[in-house]
Structures are given as C-alpha cells and as structure tokens.
PDB file of N, H, CA, C and O in Angstrom:
ATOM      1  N   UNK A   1      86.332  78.782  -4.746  1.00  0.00           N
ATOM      2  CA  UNK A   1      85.128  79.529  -4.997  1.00  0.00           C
ATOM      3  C   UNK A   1      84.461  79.937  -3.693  1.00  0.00           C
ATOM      4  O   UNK A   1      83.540  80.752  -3.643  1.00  0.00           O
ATOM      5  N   UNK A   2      85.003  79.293  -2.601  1.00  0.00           N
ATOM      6  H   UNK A   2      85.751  78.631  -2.641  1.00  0.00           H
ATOM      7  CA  UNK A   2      84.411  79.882  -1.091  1.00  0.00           C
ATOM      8  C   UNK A   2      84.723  80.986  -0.662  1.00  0.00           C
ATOM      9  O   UNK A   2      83.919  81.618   0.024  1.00  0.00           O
ATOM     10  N   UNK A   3      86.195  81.574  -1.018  1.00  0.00           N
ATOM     11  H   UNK A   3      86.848  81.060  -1.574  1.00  0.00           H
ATOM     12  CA  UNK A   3      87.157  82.431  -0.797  1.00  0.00           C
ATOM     13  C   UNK A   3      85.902  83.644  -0.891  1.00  0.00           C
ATOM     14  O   UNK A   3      85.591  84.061   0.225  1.00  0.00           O
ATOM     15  N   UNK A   4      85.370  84.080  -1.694  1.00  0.00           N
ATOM     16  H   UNK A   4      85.623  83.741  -2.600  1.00  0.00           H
ATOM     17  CA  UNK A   4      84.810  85.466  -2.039  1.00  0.00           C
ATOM     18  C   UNK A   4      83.266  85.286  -1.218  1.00  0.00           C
ATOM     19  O   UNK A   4      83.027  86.278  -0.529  1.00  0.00           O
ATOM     20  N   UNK A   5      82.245  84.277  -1.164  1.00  0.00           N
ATOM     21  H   UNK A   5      82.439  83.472  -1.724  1.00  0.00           H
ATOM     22  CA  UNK A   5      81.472  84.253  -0.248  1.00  0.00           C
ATOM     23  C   UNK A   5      82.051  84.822   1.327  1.00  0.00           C
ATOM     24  O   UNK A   5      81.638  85.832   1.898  1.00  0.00           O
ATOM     25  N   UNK A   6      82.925  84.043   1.742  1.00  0.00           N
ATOM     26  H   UNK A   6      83.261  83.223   1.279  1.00  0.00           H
ATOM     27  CA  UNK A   6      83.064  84.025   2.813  1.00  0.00           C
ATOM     28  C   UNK A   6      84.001  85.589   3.321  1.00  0.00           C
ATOM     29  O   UNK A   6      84.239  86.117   4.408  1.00  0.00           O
ATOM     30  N   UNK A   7      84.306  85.895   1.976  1.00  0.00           N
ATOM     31  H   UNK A   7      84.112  85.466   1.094  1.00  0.00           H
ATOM     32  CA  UNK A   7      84.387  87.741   2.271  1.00  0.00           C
ATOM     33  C   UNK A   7      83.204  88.407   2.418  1.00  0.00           C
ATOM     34  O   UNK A   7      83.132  89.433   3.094  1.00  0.00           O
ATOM     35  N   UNK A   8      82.195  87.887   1.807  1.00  0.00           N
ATOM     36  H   UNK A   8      82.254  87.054   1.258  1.00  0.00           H
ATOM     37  CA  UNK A   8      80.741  88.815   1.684  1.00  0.00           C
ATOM     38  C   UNK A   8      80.573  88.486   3.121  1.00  0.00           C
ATOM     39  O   UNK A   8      80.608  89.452   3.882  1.00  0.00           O
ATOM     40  N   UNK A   9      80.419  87.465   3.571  1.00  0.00           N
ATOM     41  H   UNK A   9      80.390  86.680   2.952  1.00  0.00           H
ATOM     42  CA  UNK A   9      80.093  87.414   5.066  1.00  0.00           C
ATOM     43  C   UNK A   9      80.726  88.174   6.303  1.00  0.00           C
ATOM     44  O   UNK A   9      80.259  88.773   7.272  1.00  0.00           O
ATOM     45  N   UNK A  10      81.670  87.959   5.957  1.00  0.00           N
ATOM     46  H   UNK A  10      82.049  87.472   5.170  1.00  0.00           H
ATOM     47  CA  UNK A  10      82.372  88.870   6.681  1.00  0.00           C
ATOM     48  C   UNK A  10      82.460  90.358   6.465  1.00  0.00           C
ATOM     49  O   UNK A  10      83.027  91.064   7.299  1.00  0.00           O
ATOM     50  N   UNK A  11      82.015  90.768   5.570  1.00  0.00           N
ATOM     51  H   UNK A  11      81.555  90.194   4.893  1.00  0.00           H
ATOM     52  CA  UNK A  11      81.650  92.358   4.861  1.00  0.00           C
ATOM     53  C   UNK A  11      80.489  92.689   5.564  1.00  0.00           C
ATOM     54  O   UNK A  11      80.465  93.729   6.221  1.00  0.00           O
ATOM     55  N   UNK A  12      79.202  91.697   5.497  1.00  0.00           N
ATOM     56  H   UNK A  12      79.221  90.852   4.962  1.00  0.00           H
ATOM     57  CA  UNK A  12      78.143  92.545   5.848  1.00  0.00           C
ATOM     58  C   UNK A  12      78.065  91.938   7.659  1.00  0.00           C
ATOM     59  O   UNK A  12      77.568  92.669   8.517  1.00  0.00           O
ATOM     60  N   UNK A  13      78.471  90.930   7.912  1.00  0.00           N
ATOM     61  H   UNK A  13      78.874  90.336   7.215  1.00  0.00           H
ATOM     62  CA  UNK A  13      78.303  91.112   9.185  1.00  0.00           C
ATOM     63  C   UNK A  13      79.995  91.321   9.813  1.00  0.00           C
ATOM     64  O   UNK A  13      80.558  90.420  10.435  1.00  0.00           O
ATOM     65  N   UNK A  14      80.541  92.452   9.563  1.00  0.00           N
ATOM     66  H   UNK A  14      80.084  93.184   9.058  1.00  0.00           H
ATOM     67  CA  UNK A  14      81.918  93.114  10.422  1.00  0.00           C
ATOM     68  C   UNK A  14      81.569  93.553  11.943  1.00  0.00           C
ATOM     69  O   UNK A  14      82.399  93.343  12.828  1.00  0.00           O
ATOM     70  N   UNK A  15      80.593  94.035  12.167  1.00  0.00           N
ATOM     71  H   UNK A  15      79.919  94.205  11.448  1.00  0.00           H
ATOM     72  CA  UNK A  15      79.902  94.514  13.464  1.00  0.00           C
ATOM     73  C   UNK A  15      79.724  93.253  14.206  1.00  0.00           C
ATOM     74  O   UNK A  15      80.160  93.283  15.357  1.00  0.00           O
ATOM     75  N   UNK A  16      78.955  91.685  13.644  1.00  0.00           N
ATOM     76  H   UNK A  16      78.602  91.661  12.709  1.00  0.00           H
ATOM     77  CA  UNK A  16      78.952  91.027  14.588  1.00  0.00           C
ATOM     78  C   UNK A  16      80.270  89.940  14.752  1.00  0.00           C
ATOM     79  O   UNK A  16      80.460  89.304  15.789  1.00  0.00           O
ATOM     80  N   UNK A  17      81.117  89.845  13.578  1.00  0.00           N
ATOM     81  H   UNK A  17      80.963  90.362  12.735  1.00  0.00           H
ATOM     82  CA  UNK A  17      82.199  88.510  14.099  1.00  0.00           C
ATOM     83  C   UNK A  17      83.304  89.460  14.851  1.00  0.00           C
ATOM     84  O   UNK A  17      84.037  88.833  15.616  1.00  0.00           O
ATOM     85  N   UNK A  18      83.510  90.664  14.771  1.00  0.00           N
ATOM     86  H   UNK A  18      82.915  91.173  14.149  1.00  0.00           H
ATOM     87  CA  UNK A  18      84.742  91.664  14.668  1.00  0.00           C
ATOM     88  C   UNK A  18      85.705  91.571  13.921  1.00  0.00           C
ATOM     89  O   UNK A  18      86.675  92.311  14.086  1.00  0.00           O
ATOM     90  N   UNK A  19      85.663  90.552  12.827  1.00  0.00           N
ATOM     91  H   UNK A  19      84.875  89.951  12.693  1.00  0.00           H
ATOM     92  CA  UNK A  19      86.819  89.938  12.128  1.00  0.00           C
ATOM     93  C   UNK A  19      87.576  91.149  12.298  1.00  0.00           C
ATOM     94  O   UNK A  19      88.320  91.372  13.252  1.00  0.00           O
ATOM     95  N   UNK A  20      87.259  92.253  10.917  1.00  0.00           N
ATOM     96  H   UNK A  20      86.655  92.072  10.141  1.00  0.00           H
ATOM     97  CA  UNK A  20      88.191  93.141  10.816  1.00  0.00           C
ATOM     98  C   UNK A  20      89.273  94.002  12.096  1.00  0.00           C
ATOM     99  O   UNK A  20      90.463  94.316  12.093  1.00  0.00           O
ATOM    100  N   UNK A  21      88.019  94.178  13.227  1.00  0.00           N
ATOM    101  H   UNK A  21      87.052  93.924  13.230  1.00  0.00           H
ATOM    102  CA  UNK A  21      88.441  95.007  14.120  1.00  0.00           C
ATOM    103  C   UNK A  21      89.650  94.397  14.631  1.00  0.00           C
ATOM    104  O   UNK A  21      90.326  95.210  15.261  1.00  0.00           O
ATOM    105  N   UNK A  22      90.106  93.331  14.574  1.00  0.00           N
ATOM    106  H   UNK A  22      89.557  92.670  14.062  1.00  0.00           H
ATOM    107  CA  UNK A  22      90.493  92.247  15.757  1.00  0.00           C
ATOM    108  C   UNK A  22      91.903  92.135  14.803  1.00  0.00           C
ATOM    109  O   UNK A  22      93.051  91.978  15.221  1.00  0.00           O
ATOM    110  N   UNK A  23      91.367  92.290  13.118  1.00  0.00           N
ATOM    111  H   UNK A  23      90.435  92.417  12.778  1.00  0.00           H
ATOM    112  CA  UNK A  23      93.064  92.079  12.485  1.00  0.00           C
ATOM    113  C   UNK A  23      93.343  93.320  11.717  1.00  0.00           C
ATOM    114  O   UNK A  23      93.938  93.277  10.641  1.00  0.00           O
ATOM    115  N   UNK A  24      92.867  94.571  12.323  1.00  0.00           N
ATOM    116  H   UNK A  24      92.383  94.607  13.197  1.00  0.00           H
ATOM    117  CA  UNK A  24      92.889  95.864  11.954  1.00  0.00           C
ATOM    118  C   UNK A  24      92.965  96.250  10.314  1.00  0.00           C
ATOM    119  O   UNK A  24      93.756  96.898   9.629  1.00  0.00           O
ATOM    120  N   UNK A  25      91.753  95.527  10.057  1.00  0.00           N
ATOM    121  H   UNK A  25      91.110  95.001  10.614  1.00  0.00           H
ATOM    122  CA  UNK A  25      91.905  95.949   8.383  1.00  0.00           C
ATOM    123  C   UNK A  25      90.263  96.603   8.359  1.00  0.00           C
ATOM    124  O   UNK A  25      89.183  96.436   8.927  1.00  0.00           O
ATOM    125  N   UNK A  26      90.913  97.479   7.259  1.00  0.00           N
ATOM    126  H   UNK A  26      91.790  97.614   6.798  1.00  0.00           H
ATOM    127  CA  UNK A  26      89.329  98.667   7.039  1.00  0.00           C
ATOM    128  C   UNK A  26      88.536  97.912   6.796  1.00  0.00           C
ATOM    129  O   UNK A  26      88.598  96.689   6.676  1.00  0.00           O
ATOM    130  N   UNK A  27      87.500  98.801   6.683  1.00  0.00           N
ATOM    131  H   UNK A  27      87.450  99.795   6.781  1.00  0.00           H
ATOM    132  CA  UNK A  27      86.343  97.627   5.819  1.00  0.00           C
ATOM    133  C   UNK A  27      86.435  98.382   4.232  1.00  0.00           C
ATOM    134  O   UNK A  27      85.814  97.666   3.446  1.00  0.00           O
ATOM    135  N   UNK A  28      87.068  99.707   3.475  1.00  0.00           N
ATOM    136  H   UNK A  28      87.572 100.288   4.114  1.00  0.00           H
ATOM    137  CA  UNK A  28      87.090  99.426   2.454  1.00  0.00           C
ATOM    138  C   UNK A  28      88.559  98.292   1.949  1.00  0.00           C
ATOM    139  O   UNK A  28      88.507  98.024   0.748  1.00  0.00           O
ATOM    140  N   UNK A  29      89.319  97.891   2.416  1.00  0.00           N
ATOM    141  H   UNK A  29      89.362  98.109   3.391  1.00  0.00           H
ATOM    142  CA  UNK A  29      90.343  96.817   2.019  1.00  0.00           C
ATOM    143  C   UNK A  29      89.602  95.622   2.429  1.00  0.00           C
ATOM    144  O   UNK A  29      90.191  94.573   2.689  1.00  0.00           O
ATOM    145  N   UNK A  30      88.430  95.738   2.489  1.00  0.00           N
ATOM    146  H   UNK A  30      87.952  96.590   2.278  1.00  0.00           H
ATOM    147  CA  UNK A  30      87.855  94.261   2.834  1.00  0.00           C
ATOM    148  C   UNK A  30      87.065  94.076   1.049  1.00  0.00           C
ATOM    149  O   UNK A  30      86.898  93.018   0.441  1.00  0.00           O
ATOM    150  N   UNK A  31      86.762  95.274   0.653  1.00  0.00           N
ATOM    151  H   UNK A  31      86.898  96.133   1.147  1.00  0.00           H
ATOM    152  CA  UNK A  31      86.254  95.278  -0.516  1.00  0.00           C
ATOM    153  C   UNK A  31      87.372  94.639  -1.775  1.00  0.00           C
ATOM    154  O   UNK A  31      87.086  93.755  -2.583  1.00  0.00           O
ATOM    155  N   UNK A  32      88.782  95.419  -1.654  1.00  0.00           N
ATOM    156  H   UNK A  32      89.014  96.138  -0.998  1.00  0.00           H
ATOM    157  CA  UNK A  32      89.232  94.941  -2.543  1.00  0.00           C
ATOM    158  C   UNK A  32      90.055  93.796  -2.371  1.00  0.00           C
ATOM    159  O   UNK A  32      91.011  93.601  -3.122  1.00  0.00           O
ATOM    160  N   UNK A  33      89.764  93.018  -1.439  1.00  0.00           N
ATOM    161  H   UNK A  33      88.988  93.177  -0.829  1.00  0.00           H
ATOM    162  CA  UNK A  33      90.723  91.908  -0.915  1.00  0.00           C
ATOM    163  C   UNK A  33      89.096  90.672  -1.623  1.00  0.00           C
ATOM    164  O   UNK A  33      89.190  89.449  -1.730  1.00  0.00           O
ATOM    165  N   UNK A  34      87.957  91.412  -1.935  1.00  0.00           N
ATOM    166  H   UNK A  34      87.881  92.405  -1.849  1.00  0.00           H
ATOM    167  CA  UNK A  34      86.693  90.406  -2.302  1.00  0.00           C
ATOM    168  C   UNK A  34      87.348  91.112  -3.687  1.00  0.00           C
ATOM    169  O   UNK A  34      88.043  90.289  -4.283  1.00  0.00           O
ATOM    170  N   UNK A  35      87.317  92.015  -4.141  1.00  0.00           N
ATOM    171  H   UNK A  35      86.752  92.683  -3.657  1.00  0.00           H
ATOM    172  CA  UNK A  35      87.560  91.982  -5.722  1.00  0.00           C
ATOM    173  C   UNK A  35      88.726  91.203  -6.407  1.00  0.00           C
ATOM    174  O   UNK A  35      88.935  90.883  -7.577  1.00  0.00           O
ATOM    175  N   UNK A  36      89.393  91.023  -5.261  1.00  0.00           N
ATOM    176  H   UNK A  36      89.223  91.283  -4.311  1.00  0.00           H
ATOM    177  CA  UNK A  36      91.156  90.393  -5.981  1.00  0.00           C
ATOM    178  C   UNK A  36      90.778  88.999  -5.951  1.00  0.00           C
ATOM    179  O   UNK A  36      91.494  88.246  -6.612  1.00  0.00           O
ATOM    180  N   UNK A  37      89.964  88.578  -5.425  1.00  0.00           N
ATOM    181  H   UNK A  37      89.383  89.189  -4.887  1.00  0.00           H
ATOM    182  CA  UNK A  37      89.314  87.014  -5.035  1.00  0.00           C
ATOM    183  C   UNK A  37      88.822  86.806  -6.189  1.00  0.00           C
ATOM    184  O   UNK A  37      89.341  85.897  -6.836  1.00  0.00           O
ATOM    185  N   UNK A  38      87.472  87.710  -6.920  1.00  0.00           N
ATOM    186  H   UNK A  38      87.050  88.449  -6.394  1.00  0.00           H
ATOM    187  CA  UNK A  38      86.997  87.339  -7.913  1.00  0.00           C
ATOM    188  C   UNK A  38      88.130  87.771  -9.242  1.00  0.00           C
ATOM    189  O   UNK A  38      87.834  87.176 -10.278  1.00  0.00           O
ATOM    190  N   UNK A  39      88.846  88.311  -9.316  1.00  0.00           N
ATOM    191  H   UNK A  39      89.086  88.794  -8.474  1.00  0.00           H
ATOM    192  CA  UNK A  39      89.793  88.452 -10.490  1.00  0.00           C
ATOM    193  C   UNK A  39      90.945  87.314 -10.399  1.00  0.00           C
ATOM    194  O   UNK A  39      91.443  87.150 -11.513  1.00  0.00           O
ATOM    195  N   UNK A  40      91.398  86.652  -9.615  1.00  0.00           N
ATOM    196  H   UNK A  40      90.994  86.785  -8.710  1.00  0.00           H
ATOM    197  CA  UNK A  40      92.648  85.781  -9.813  1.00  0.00           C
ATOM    198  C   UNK A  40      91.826  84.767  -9.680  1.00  0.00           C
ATOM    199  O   UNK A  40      92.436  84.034  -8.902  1.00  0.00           O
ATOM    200  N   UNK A  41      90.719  84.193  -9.968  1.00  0.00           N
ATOM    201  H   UNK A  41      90.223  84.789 -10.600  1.00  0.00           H
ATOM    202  CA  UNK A  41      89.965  82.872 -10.387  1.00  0.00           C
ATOM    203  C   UNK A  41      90.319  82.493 -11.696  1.00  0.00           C
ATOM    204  O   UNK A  41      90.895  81.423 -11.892  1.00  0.00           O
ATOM    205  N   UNK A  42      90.086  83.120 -12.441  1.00  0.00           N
ATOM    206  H   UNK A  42      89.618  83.990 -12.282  1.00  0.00           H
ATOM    207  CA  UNK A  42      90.651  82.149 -13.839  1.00  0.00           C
ATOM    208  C   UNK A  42      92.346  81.931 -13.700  1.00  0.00           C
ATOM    209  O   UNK A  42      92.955  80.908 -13.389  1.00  0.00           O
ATOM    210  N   UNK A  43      92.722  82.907 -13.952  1.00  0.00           N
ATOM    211  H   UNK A  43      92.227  83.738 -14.205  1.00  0.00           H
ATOM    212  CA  UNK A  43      94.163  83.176 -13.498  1.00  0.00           C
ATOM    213  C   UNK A  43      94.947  81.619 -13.176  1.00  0.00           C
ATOM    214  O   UNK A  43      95.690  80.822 -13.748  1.00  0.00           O
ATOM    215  N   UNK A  44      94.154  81.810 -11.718  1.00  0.00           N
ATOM    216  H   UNK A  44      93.550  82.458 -11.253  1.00  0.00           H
ATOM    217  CA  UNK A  44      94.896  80.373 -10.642  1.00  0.00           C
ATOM    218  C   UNK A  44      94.222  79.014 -11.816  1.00  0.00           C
ATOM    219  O   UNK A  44      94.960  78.096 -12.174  1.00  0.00           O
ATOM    220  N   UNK A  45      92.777  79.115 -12.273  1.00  0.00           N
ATOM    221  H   UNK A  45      92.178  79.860 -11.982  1.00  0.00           H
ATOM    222  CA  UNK A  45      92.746  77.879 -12.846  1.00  0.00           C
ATOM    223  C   UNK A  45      93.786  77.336 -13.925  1.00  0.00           C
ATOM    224  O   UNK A  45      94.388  76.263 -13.936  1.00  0.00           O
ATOM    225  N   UNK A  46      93.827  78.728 -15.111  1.00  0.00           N
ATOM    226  H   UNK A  46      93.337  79.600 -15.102  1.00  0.00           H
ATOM    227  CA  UNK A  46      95.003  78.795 -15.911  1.00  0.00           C
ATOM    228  C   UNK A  46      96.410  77.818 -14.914  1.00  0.00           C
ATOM    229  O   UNK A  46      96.758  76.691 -15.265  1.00  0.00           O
ATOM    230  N   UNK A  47      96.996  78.512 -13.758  1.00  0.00           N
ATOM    231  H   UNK A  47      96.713  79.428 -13.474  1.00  0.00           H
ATOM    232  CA  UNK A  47      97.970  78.059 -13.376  1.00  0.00           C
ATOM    233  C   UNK A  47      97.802  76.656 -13.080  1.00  0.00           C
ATOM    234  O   UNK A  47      98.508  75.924 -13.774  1.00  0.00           O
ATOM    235  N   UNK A  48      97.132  76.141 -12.323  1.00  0.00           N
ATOM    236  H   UNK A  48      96.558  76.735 -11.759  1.00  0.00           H
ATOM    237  CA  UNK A  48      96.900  74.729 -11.802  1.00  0.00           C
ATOM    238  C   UNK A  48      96.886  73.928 -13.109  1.00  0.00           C
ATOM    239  O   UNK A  48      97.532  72.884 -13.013  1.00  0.00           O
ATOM    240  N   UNK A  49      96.262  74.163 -14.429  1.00  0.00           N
ATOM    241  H   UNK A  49      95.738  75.011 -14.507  1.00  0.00           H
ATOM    242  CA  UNK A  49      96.596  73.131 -15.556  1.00  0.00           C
ATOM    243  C   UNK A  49      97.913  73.318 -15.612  1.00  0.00           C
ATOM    244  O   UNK A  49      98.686  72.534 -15.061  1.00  0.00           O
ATOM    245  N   UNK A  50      98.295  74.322 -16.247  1.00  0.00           N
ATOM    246  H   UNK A  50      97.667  74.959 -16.694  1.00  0.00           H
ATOM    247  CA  UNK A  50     100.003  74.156 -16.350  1.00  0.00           C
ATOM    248  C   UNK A  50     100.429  73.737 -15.510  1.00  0.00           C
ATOM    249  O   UNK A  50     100.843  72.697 -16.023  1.00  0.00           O
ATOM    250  N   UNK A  51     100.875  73.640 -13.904  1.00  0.00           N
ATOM    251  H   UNK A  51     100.539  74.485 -13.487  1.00  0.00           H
ATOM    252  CA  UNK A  51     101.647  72.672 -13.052  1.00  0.00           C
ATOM    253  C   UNK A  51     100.942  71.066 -13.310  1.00  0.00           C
ATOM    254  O   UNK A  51     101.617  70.037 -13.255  1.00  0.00           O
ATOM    255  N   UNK A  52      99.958  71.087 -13.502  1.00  0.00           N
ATOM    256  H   UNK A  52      99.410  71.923 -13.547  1.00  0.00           H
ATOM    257  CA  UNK A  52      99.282  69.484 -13.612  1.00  0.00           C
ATOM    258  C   UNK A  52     100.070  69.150 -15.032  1.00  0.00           C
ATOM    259  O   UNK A  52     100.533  68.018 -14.901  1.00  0.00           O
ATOM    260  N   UNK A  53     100.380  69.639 -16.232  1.00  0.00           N
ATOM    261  H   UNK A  53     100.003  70.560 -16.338  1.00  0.00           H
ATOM    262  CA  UNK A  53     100.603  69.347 -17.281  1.00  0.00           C
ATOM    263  C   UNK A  53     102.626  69.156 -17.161  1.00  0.00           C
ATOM    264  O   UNK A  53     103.377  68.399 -17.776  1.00  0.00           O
ATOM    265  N   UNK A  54     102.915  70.214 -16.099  1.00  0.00           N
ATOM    266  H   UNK A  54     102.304  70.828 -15.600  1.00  0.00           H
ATOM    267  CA  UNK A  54     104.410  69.808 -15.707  1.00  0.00           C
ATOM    268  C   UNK A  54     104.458  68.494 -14.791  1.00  0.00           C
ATOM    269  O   UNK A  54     105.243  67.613 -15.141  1.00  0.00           O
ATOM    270  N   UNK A  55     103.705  68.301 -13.681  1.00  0.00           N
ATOM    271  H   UNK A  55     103.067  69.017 -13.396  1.00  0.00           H
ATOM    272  CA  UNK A  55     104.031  67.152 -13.149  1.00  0.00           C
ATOM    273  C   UNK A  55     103.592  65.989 -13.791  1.00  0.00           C
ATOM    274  O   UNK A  55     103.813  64.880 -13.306  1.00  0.00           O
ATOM    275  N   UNK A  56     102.848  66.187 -15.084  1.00  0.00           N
ATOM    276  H   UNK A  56     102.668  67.089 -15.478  1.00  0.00           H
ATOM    277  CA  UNK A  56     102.872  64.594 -16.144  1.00  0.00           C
ATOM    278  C   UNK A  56     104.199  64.594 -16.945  1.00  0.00           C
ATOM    279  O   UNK A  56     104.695  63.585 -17.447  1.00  0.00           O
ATOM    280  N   UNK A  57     104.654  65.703 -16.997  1.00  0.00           N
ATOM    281  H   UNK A  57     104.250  66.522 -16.590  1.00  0.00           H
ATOM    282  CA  UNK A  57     105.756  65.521 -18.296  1.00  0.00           C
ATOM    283  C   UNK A  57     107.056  65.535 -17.387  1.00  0.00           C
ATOM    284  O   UNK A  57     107.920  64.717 -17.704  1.00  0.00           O
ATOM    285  N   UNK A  58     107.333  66.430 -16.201  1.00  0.00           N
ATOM    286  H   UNK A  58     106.632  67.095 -15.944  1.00  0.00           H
ATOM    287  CA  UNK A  58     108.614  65.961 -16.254  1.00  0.00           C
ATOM    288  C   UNK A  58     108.468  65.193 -14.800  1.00  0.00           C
ATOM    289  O   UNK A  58     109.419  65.320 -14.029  1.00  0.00           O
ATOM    290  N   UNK A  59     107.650  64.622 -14.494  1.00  0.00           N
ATOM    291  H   UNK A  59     106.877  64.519 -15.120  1.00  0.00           H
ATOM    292  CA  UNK A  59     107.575  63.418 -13.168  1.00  0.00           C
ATOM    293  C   UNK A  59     107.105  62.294 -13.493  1.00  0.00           C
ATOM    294  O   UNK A  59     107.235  61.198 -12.948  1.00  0.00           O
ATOM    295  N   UNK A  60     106.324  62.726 -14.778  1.00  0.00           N
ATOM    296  H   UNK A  60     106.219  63.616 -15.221  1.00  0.00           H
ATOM    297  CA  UNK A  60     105.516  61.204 -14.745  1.00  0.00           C
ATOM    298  C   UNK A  60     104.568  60.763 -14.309  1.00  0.00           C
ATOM    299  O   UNK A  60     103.958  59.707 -14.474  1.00  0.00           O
ATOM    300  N   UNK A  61     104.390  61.946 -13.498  1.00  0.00           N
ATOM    301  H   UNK A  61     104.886  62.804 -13.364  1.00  0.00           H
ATOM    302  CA  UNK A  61     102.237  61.033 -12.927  1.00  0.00           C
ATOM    303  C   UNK A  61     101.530  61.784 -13.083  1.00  0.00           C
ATOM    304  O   UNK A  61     101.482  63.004 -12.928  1.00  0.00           O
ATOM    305  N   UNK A  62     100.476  60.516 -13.653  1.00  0.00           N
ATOM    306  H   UNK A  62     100.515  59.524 -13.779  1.00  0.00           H
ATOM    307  CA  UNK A  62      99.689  60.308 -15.058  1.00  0.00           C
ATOM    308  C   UNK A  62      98.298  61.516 -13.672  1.00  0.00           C
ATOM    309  O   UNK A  62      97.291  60.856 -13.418  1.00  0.00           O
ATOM    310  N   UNK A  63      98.303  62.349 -13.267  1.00  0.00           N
ATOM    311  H   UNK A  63      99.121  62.885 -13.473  1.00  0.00           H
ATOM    312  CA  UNK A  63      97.484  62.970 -12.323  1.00  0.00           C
ATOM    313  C   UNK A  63      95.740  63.309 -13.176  1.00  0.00           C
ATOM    314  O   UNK A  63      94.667  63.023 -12.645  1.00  0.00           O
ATOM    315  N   UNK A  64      95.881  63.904 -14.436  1.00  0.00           N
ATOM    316  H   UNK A  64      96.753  64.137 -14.868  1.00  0.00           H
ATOM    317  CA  UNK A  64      94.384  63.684 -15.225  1.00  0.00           C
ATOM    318  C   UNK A  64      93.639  62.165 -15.473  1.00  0.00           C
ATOM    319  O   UNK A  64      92.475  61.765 -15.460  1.00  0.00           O
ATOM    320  N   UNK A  65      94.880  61.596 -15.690  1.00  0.00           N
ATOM    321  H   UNK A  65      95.826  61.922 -15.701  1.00  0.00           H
ATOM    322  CA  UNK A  65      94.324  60.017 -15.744  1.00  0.00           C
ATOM    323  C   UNK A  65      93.859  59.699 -14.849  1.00  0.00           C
ATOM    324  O   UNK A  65      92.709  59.291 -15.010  1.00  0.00           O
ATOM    325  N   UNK A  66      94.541  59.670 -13.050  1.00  0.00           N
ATOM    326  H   UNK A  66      95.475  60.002 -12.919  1.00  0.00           H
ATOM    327  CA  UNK A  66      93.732  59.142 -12.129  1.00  0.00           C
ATOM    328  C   UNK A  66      92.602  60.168 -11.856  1.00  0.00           C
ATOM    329  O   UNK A  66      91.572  59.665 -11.407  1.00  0.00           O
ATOM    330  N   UNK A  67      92.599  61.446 -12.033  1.00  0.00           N
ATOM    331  H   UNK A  67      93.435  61.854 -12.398  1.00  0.00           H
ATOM    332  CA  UNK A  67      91.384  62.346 -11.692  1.00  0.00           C
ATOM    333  C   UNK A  67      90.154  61.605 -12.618  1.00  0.00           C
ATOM    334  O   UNK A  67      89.061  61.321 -12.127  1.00  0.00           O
ATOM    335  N   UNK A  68      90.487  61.363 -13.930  1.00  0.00           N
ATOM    336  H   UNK A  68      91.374  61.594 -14.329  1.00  0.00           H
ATOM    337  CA  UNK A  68      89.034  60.891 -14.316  1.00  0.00           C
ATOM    338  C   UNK A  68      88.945  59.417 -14.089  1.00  0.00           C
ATOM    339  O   UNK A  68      87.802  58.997 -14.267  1.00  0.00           O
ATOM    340  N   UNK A  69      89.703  58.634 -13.794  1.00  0.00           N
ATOM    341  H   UNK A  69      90.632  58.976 -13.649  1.00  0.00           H
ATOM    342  CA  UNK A  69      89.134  57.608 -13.330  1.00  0.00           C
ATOM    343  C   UNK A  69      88.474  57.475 -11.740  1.00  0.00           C
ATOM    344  O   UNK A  69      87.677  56.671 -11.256  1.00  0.00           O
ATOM    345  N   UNK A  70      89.247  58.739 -11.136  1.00  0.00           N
ATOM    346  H   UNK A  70      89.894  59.392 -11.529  1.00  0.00           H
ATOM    347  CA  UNK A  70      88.286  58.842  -9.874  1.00  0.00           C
ATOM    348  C   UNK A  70      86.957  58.843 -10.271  1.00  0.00           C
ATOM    349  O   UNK A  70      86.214  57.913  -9.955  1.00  0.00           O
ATOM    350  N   UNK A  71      86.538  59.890 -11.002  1.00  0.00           N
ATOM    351  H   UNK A  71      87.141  60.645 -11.259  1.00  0.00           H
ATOM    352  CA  UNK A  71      85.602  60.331 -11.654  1.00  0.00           C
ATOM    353  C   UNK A  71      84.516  59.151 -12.007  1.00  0.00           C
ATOM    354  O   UNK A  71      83.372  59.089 -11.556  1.00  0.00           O
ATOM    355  N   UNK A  72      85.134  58.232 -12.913  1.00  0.00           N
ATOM    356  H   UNK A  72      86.063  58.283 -13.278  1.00  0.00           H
ATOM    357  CA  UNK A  72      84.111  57.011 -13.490  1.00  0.00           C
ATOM    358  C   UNK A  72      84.138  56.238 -11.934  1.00  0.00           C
ATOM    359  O   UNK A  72      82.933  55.989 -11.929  1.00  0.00           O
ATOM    360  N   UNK A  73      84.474  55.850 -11.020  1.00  0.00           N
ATOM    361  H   UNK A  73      85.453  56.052 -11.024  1.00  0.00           H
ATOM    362  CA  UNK A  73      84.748  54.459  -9.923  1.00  0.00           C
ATOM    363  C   UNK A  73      83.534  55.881  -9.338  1.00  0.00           C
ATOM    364  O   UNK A  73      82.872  55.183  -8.570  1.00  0.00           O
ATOM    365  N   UNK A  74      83.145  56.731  -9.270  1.00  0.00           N
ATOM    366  H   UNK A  74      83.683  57.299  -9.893  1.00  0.00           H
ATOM    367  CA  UNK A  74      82.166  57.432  -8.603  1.00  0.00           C
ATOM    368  C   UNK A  74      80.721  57.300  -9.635  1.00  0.00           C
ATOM    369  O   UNK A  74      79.667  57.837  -9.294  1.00  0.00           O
TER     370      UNK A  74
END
C-alpha cells in the first residue's frame, strides 16, 4: 500500500528528487505506473491467498495458523 503514495511523491515533487530525470521516464508514465499500482492491489491480494493456501496443502505449513497465533501472543 506504500507503492502508490510513494509515486504521488515522486509525481509532485519530480523537479526536486530528479527521480524521473535521472531514470529517463516521462512524467506522464509516472501517472500510469501510479494507476497500475492502484489496479493490481486486489489482484496480488487474490494471489498471495492462493499461494498461502498451496503452501498448506502441498508443503504442509500450517502458515494462517502461525499468522494468527502471531496475532493473539501480540
């Protein structure tokens, strides 16, 4: 979720970090490199359950189990 802030920052201040200038990208591909950020968010969450739901079934670790018991020991 930092990914797209830290494009806005770099969007409105391009003049002072030089990001862009320095890795020769426009500043409109700075726009859609922040729009592709906010569209493949669900997407990637979608993906990350399914690999979490493959490495319980065909590895065996129990990875939701220890996430929420992290969870309660906090």
């Amino acid at each position: 979720m930092l990914i797209p802030v830290t494009l806005l920052l770099i969007i409105a201040f391009a003049n002072e970090t030089k990001i862009p200038q320095n890795y020769e990208i426009r500043q409109g591909d700075l726009w859609y490199y922040f729009f592709f950020t906010i569209v493949i968010i669900l997407p990637q969450y979608v993906v990350d359950i399914f690999l979490l739901h493959i490495l319980e079934v065909v590895h065996g670790y129990k990875c939701y189990d220890y996430l929420t018991y992290c969870d309660y020991r906090v």
